[in-house]
TORPA-4810 file (N, C-alpha, C, O; in nm, 3 decimals):
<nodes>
NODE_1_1.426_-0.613_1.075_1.283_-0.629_1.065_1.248_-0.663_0.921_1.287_-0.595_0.826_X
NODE_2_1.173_-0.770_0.911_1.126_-0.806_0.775_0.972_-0.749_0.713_0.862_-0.759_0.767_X
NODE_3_1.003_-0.697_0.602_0.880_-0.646_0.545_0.786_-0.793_0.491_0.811_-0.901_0.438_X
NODE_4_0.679_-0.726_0.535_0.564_-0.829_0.455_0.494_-0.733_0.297_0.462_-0.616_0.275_X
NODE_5_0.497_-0.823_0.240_0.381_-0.783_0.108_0.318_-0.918_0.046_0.382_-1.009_-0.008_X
NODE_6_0.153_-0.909_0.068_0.093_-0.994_0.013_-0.027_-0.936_-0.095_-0.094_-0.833_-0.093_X
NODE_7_-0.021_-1.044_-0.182_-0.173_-0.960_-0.267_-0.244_-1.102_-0.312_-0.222_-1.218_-0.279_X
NODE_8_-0.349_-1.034_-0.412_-0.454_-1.141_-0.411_-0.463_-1.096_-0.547_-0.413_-0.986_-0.569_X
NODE_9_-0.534_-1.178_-0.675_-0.575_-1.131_-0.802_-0.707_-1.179_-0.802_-0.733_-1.296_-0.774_X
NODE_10_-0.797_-1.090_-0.835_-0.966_-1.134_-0.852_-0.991_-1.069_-0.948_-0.969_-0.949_-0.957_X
NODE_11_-1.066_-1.177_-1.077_-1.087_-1.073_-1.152_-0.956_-1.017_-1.225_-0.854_-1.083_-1.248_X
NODE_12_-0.987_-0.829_-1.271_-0.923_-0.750_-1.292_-0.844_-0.679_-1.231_-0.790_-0.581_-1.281_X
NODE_13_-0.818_-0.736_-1.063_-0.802_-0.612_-1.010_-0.672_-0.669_-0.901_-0.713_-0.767_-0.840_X
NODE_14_-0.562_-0.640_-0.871_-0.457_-0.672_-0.813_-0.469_-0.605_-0.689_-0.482_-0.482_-0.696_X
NODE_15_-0.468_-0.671_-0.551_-0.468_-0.614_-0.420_-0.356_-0.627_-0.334_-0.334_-0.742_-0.298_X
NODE_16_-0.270_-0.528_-0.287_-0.198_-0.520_-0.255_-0.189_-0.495_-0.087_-0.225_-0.386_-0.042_X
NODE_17_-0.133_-0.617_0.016_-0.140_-0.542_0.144_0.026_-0.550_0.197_0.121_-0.603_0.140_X
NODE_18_0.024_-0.495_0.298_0.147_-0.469_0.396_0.178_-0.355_0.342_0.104_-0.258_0.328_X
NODE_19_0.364_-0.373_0.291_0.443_-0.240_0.295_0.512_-0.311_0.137_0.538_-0.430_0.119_X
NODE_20_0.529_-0.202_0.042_0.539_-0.192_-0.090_0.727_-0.126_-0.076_0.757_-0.012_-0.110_X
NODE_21_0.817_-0.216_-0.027_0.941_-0.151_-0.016_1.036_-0.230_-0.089_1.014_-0.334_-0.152_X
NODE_22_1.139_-0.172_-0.075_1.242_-0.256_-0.101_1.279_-0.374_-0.077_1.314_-0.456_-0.162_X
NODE_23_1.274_-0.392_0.043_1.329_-0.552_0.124_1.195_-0.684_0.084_1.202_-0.807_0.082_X
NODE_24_1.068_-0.579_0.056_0.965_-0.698_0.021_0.891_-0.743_-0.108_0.784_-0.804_-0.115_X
NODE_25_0.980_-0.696_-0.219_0.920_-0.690_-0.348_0.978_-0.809_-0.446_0.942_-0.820_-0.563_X
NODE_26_1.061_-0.885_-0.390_1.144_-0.975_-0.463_1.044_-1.092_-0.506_1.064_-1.149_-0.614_X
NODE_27_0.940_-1.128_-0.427_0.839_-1.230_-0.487_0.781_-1.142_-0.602_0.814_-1.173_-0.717_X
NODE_28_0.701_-1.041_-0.583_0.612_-1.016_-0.640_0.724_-0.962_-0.806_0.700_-1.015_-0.914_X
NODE_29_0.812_-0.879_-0.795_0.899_-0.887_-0.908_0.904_-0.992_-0.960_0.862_-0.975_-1.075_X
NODE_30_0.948_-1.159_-0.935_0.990_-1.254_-0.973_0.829_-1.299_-1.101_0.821_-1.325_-1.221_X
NODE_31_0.734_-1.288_-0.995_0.585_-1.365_-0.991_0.531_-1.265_-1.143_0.450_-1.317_-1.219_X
NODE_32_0.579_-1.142_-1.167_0.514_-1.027_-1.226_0.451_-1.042_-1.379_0.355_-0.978_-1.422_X
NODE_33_0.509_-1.119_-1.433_0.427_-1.160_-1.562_0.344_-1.228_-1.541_0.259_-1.203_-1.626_X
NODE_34_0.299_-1.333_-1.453_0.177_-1.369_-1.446_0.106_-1.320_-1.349_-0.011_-1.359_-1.348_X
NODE_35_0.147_-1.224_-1.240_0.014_-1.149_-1.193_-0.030_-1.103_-1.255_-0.143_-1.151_-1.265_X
NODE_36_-0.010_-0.984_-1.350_-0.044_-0.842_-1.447_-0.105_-0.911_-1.564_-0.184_-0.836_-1.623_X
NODE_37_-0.094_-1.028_-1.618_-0.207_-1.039_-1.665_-0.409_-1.052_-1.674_-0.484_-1.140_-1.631_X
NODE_38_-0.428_-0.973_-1.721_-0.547_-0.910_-1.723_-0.575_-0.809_-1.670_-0.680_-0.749_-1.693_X
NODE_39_-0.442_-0.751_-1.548_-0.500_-0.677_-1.479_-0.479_-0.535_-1.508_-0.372_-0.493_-1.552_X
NODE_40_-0.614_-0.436_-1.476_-0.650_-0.385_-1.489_-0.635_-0.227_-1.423_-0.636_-0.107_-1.448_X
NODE_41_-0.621_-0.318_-1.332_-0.650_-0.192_-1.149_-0.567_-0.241_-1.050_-0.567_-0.364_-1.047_X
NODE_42_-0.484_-0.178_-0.955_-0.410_-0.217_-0.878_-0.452_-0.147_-0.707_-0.418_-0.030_-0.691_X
NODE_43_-0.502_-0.197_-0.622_-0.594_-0.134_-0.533_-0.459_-0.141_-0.439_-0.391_-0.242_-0.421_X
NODE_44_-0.438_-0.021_-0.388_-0.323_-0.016_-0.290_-0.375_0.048_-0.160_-0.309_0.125_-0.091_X
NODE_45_-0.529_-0.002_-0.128_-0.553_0.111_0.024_-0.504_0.015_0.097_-0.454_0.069_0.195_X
NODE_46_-0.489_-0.114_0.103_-0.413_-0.167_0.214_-0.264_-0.179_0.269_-0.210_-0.246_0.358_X
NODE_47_-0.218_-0.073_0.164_-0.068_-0.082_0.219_-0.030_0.051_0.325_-0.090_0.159_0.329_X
NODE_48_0.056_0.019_0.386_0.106_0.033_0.506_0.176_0.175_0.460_0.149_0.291_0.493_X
NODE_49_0.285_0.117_0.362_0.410_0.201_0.359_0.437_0.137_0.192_0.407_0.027_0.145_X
NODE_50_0.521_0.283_0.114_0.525_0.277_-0.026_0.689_0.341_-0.018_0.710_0.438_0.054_X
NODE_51_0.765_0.299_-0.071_0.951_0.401_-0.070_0.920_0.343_-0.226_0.837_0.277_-0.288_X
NODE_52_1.034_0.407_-0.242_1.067_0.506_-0.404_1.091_0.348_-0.441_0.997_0.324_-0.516_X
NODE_53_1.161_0.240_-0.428_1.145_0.138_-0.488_0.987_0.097_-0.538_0.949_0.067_-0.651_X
NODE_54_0.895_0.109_-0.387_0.765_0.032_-0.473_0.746_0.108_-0.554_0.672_0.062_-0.641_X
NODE_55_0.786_0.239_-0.576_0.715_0.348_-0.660_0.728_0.346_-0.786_0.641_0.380_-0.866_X
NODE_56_0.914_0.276_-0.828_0.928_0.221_-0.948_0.880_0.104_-0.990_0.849_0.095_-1.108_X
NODE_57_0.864_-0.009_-0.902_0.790_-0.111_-0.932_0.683_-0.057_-0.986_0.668_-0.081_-1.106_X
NODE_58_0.577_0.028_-0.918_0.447_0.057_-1.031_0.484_0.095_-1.121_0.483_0.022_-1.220_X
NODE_59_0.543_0.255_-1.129_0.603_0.253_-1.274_0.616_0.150_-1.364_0.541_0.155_-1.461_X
NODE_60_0.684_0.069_-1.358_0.742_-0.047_-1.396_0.557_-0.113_-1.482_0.501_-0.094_-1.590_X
NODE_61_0.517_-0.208_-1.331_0.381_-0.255_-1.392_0.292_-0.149_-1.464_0.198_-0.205_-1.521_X
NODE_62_0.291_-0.003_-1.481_0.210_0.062_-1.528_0.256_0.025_-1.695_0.176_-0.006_-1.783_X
NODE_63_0.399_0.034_-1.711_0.474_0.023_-1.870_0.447_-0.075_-1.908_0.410_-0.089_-2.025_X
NODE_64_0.456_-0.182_-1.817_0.401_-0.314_-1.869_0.289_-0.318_-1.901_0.290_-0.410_-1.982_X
NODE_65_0.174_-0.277_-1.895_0.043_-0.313_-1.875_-0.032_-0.209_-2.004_-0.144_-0.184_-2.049_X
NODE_66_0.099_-0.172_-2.025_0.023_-0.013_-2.135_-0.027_-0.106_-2.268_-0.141_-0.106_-2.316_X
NODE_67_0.093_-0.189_-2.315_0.043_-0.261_-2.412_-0.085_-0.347_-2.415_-0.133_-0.374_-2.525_X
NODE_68_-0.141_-0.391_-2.304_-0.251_-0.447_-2.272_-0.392_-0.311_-2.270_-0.487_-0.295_-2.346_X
NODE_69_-0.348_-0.235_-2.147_-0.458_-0.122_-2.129_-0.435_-0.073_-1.980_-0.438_-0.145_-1.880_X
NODE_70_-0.411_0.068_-1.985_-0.378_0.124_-1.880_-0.395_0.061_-1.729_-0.467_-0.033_-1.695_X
NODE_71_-0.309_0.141_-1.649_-0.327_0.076_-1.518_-0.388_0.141_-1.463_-0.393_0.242_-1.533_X
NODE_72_-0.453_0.160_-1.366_-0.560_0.251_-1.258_-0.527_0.176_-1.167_-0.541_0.056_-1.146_X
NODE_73_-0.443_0.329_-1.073_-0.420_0.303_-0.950_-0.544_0.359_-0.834_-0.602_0.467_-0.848_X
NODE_74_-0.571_0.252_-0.709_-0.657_0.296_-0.645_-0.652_0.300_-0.493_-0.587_0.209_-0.441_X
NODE_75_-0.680_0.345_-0.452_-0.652_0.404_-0.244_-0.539_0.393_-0.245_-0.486_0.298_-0.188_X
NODE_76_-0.451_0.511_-0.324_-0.356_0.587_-0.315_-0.358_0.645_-0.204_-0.450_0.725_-0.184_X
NODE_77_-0.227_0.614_-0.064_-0.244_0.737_0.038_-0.176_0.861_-0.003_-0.104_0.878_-0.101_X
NODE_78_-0.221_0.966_0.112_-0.136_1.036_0.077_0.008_1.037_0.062_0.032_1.005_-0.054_X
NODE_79_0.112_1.058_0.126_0.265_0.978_0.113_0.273_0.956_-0.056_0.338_1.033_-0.126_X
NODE_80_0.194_0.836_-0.112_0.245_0.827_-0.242_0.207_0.923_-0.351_0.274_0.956_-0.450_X
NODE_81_0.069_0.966_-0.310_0.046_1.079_-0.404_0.120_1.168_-0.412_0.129_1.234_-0.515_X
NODE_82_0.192_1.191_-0.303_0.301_1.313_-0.278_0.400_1.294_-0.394_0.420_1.369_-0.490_X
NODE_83_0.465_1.158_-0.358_0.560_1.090_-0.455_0.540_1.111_-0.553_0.629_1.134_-0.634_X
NODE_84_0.379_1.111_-0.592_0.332_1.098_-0.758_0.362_1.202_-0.862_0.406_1.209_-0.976_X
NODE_85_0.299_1.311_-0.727_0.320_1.460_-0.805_0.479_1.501_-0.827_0.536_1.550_-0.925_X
NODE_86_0.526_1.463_-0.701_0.683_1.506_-0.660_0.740_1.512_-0.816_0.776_1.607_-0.885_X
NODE_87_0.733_1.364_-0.841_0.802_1.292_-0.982_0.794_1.329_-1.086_0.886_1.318_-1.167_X
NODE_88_0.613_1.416_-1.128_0.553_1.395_-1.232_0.499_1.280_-1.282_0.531_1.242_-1.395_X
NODE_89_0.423_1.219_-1.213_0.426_1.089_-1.295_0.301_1.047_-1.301_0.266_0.933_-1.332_X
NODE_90_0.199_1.175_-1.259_0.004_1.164_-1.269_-0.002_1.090_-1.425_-0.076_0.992_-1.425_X
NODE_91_0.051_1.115_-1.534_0.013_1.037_-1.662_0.110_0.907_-1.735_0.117_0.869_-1.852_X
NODE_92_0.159_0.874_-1.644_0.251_0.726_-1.608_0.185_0.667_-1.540_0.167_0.548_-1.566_X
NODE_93_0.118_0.732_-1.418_0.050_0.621_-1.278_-0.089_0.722_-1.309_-0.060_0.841_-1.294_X
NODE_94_-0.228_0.698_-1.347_-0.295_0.729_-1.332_-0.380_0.672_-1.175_-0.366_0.554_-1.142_X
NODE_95_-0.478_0.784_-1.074_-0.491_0.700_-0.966_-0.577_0.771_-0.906_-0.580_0.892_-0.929_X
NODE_96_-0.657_0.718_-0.825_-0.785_0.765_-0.776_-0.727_0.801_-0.597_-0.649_0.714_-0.557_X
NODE_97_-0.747_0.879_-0.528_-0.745_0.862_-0.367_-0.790_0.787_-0.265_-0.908_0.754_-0.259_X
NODE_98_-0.729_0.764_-0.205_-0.816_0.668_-0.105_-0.923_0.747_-0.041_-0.912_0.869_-0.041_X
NODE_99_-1.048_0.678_0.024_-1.143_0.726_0.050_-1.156_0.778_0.201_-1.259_0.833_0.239_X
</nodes>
């Protein structure tokens, strides 16, 4: 079964839909210096499903983006918040809940 992940950049703000995994991150890795520029906010209520890979990928874009200006993560489900705390990583991934 093949994972989908698509996003959109508007603005400041990076939108993320499908599933944030392993098998589907190889575009958006490749693409990653020119999405993350400007951006700001990374809105994740449309994803599906998050494994410890997408989890380093944010990591990842959060480090990147520090030199620019923090990342703000947003419609965090639960599942990743779990991850978040699990890790420690509330002041690496700063992030709001989904609504």
């Amino acid at each position: 079964m093949s994972q989908t992940l698509r996003w959109q950049c508007k603005e400041s703000k990076l939108s993320l839909q499908g599933e944030l995994v392993h098998n589907s991150l190889a575009d958006l890795w490749q693409q990653r210096h020119n999405i993350l520029t400007g951006i700001c906010t990374i809105d994740l209520s449309q994803l599906s499903h998050v494994d410890s890979a997408g989890l380093a990928l944010l990591v990842h874009f959060s480090a990147y983006a520090q030199a620019e200006s923090p990342l703000l993560l947003q419609g965090v489900q639960p599942a990743l918040r779990s991850l978040i705390v699990l890790y420690n990583l509330q002041s690496v991934l700063p992030y709001e809940d989904s609504a």
